[in-house]
C-alpha positions, 0 to 999 in steps of 0.5 A, a space after each residue: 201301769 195297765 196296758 191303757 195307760 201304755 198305750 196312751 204313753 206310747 201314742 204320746 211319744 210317738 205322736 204327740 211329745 214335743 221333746 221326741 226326736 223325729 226325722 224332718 217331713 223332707 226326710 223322703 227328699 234327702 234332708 238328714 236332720 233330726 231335730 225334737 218335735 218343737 223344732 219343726 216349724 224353726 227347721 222347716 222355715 230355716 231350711 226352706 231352701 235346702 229343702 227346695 233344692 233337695 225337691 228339685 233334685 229329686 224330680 229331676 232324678 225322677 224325669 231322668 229317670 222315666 224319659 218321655 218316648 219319641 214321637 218316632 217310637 212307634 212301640 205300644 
């Protein structure tokens, strides 16, 4: 097999393939699941809630985080 051929299979796995395993698009959030390319949508509309949840947390944690200085702070 020449190094095109390679290539090509390697984009499609990565990319492409239904059958390969990849983290969830909320996995930056917190969601662990795994699950095969063709399960995303189901994953997607069966966690939607979890992954609102995991959102919320997440930019709470971030407000936390980062807290708004006083109006009395008169440091730059």
């Amino acid at each position: 097999m020449d190094s095109c051929c390679l290539l090509q299979v390697g984009h499609h796995t990565e990319r492409l393939c239904p059958l390969t395993v990849t983290d969830c698009e909320y996995s930056a959030i917190g969601c662990t699941i795994k699950f095969q390319r063709r399960d995303s949508q189901a994953h997607i509309d069966a966690f939607k809630d979890n992954h609102l949840h995991l959102a919320c947390k997440k930019l709470v944690d971030i407000v936390n985080d980062n807290p708004r200085p006083s109006s009395d702070d008169n440091s730059p």
